[in-house]
N, C-alpha and C positions, 0 to 999 in steps of 0.2 A: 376580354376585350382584344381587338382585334391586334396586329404589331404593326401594323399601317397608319394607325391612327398615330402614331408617337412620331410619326415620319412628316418631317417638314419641306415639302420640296421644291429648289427654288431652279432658277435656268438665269445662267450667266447668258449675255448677249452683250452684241457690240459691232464695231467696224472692226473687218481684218485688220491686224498685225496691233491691234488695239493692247491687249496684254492679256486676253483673256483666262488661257491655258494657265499662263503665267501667276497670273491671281492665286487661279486657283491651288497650284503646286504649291505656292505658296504660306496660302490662307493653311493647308492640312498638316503644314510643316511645321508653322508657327503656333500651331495649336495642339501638338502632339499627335496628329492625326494618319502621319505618315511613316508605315511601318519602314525599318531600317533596310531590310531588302530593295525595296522600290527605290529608297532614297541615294543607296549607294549602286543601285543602277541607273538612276538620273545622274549620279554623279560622270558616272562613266563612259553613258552616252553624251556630256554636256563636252568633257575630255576628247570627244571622239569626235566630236562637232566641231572643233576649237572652240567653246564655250565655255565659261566660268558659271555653275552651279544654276542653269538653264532648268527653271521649275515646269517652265512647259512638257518636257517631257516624260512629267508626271503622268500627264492624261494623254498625249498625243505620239500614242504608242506605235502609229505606223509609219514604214521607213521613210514614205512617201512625205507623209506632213513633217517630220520631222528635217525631212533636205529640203524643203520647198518654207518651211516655219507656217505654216498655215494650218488649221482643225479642217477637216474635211468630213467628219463625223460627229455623232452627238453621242458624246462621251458620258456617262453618269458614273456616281460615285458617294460611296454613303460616308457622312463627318459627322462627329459628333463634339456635343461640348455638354457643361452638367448639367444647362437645361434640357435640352432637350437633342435627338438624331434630325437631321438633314441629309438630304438626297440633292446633291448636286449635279446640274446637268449643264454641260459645256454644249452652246450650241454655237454652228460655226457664222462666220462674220461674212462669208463671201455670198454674193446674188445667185451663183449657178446653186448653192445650196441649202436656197430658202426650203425646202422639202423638211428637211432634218430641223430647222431652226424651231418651222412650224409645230413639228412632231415634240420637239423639246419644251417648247412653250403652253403647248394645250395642258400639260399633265401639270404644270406649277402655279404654287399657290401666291411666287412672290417672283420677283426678278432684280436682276443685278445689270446694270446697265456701267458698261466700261467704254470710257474715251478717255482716246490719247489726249492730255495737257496740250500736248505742241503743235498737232495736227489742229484739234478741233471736230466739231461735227460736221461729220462726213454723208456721204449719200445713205450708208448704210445702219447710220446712226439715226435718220428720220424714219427710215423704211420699220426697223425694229420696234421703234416708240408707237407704230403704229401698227405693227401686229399685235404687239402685246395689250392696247388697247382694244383690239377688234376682238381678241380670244378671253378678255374679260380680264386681264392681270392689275389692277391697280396699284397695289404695294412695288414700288419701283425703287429700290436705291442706285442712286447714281455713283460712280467711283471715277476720277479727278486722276488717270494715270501717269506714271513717268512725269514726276513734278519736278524728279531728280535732275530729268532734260533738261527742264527749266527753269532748272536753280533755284527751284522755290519760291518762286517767284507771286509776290502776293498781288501785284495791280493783275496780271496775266494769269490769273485764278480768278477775281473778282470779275474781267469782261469775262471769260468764259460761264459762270456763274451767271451771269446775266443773262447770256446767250439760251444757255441749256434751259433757266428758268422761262424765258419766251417761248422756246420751243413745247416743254410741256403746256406751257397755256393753251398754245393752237390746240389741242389733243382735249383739252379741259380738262387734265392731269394735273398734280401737286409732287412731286417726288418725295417721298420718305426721308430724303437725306440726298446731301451733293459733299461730296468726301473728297478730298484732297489724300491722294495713296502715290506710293513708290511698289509697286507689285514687287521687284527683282530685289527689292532692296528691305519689302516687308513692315516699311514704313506707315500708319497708321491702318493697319489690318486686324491684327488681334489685340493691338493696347497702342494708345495715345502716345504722340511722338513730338520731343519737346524739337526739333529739326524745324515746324514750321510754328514759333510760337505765336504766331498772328492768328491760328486757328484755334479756335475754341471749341469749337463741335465735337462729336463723338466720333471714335473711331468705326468700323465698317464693324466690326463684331460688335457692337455692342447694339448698333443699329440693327444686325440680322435676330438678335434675342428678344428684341423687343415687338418685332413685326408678328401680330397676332393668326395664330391658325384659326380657320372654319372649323366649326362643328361641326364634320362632313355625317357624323354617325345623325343627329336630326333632322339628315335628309329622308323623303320616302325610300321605301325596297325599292330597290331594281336589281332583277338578275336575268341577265336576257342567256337564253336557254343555247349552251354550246353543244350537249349530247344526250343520249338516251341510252342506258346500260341494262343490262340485266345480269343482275349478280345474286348468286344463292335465289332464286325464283322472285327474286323483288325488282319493279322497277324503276331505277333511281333516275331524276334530273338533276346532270351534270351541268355544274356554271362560276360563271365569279361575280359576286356580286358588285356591281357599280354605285353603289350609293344604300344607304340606312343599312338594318342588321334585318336579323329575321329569327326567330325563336321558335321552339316547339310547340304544336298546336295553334300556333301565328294562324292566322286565316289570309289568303290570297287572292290576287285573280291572275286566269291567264289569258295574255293579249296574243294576237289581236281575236280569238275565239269569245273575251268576255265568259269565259267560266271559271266558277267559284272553283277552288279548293283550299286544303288545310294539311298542314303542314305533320306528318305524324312523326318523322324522323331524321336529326343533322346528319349527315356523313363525313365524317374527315378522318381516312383511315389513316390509322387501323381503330379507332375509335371514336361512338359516338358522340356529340357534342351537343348541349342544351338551345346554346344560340352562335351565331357565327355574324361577323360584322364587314364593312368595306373592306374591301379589296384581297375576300379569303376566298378560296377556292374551294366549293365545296359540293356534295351529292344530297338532292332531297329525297326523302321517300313522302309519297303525298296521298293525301286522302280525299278521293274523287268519289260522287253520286253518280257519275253517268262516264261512259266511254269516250275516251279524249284522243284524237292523234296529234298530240305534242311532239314539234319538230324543232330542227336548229332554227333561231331564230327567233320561236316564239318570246316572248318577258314576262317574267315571273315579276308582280306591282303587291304595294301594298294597298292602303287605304284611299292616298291622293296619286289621283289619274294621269298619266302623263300625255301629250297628244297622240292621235292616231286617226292618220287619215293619206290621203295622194297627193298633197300639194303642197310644197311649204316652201318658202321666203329664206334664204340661206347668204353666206359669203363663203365663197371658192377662194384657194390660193391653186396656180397653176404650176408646176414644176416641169412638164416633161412635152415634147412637141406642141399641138397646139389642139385646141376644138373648135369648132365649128359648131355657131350658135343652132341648137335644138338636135343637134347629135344625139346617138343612141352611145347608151354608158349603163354601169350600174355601180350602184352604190351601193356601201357599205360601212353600216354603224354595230358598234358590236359584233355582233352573230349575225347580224339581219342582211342579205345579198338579195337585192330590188333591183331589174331592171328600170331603167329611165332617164328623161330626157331634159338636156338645161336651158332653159330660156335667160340669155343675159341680157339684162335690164342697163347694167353701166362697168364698163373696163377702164381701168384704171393700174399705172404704177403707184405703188403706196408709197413710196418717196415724191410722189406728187399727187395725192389722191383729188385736186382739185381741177385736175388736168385730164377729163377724160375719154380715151382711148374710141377707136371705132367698138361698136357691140356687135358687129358682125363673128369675131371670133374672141378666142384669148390666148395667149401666146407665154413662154415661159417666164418665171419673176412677176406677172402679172395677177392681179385682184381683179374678181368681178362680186357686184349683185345680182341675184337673179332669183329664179324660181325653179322650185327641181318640183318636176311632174314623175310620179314613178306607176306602174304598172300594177300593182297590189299596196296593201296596207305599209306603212310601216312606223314603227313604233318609235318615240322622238320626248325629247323638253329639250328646253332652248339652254344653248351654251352656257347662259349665264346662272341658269339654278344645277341642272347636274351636267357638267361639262362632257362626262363621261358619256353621257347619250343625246347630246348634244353636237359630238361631231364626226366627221365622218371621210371615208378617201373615196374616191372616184376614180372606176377601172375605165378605161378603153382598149379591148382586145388584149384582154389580158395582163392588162401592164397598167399598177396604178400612176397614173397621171396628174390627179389634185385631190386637194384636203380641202377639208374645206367645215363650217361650222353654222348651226340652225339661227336663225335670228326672231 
């Protein structure tokens, strides 16, 4: 079996200066997670900071976020505990870095939603509940920051509580858990803290063991085709598979050509392997009845078909200048580079998605719907059954400019 499948991975999110970093140096400290190196170089940068034992700078390694206290990157990080490994991914809280937030959120199967006690929810606190909604994440724990601020204060927990719960309504969300935590102080993170006895709930760890993984190995193959080798007189497809496994003598097809093959030999040197699962990187040798020119791009499918065809129904997130509706672009899911072109349908801020926007263009921080028309076939399922071919970036002249996911 694969060493992917044992990997749980969630994406912290939140409003800047929320405590997100913070958590988390935290969460890997409290749990034994954090080797002694690292720790007594946070110590040292926290010293250097004027700072008293500053866990943020567990994850927020450059000079930059570190004088300015802000994540400016999507930091990941494997933690484990005796159930089972986690891959956490720190995404940042500010609008100019919705790009990263996005990129951190497609790949997670849960998320961690951090607001300040004192602040409240903020613009960037709606904007998040509502990507993570659109990229298909349900499993949401809330965490209840710096309650320390607020003296623990249990009526100024309960409106907030009330708040946060209206807000997932709008969204037609439930949240897994709304958690009263002291990040800096490590207070209800890895074990229950008699500090707020008014709270009965579970602490944030005991909620992250219990949030159930997808069966990602029961999805269909997908191995969309990144190279073409010739080694020792044999010639192998190179790829990493996106979803289900694939085994020796497996029978295939390949898109968007529609021809049969079968599968005669795994590659993962320096030696052969029976069957290979998500997320392995691996070389097929395959056994074809007729002459094939298999290119990057092509997808290696199993038994259930995925779509394939020029026109589909999607949501963009924009990060970088701006487009111009029916502009020339190309896209890119997996291996697959398509020219084509966007028609937006409705623009919108997702901190106001009900507000919206001219569709004549889209501009940076902004969401649209619309339809991407592309030039040749290209090969797709929707975000929500394999996410992995499901979404995708969008170049203009070179430079990607938006993300964006099939609907």
């Amino acid at each position: 079996m694969s060493q992917y499948q044992h990997v749980f991975p969630v994406v912290i999110t939140g409003h800047v200066d929320h405590g997100k970093s913070t958590f988390i140096g935290r969460l890997l400290y409290d749990t034994g997670n954090l080797q002694s190196e690292r720790y007594h170089e946070m110590m040292r940068s926290s010293e250097n900071a004027g700072r008293i034992n500053e866990f943020a700078f567990v994850l927020d390694v450059f000079e930059e976020e570190r004088e300015r206290g802000i994540t400016i990157d999507t930091s990941q990080i494997f933690f484990k505990t005796k159930k089972r490994s986690y891959l956490i991914i720190d995404a940042p809280g500010h609008r100019e870095f919705i790009r990263n937030m996005v990129t951190g959120a497609s790949y997670a199967e849960a998320a961690i939603l951090i607001i300040d006690a004192a602040e409240g929810i903020m613009e960037q606190t709606r904007r998040h509940i509502w990507l993570l909604n659109t990229v298909g994440i349900r499993d949401i724990c809330v965490v209840l920051n710096k309650m320390d601020i607020i003296e623990y204060n249990e009526k100024k927990y309960q409106n907030l509580l009330a708040e946060v719960s209206s807000l997932f309504n709008e969204f037609k969300l439930i949240p897994a858990a709304i958690i009263p935590i002291s990040a800096s102080l490590g207070i209800n993170i890895a074990s229950r803290s008699n500090i707020m006895s008014w709270y009965k709930g579970p602490c944030f760890l005991e909620v992250l063991e219990n949030l159930e993984k997808k069966p990602i190995e029961e999805r269909p193959f997908r191995m969309p085709v990144q190279d073409i080798y010739n080694f020792n007189g044999e010639n192998l497809i190179a790829g990493k598979i996106e979803s289900g496994f694939v085994s020796a003598g497996m029978k295939l097809q390949l898109l968007p050509q529609k021809k049969s093959v079968s599968v005669s030999a795994i590659r993962k040197f320096p030696v052969d392997i029976e069957s290979a699962f998500y997320g392995a990187a691996i070389a097929l040798k395959l056994h074809v009845t007729t002459d094939l020119n298999i290119v990057r791009g092509n997808v290696l499918i199993g038994d259930e078909e995925p779509l394939c065809g020029r026109q589909f129904p999607a949501t963009i997130f924009w990060f970088h200048d701006e487009y111009k509706n029916s502009g020339h672009a190309i896209i890119r899911c997996t291996t697959q580079a398509v020219n084509c072109s966007i028609m937006l349908n409705q623009v919108f801020d997702p901190a106001e998605p009900d507000a919206p926007l001219s569709s004549d263009k889209i501009c940076v921080g902004e969401v649209a719907y619309c339809i991407i028309t592309t030039d040749s076939d290209i090969i797709i399922d929707h975000s929500s059954f394999i996410p992995e071919m499901g979404r995708f970036v969008i170049e203009c002249d070179g430079i990607p400019k938006g993300a964006g996911i099939f609907r």
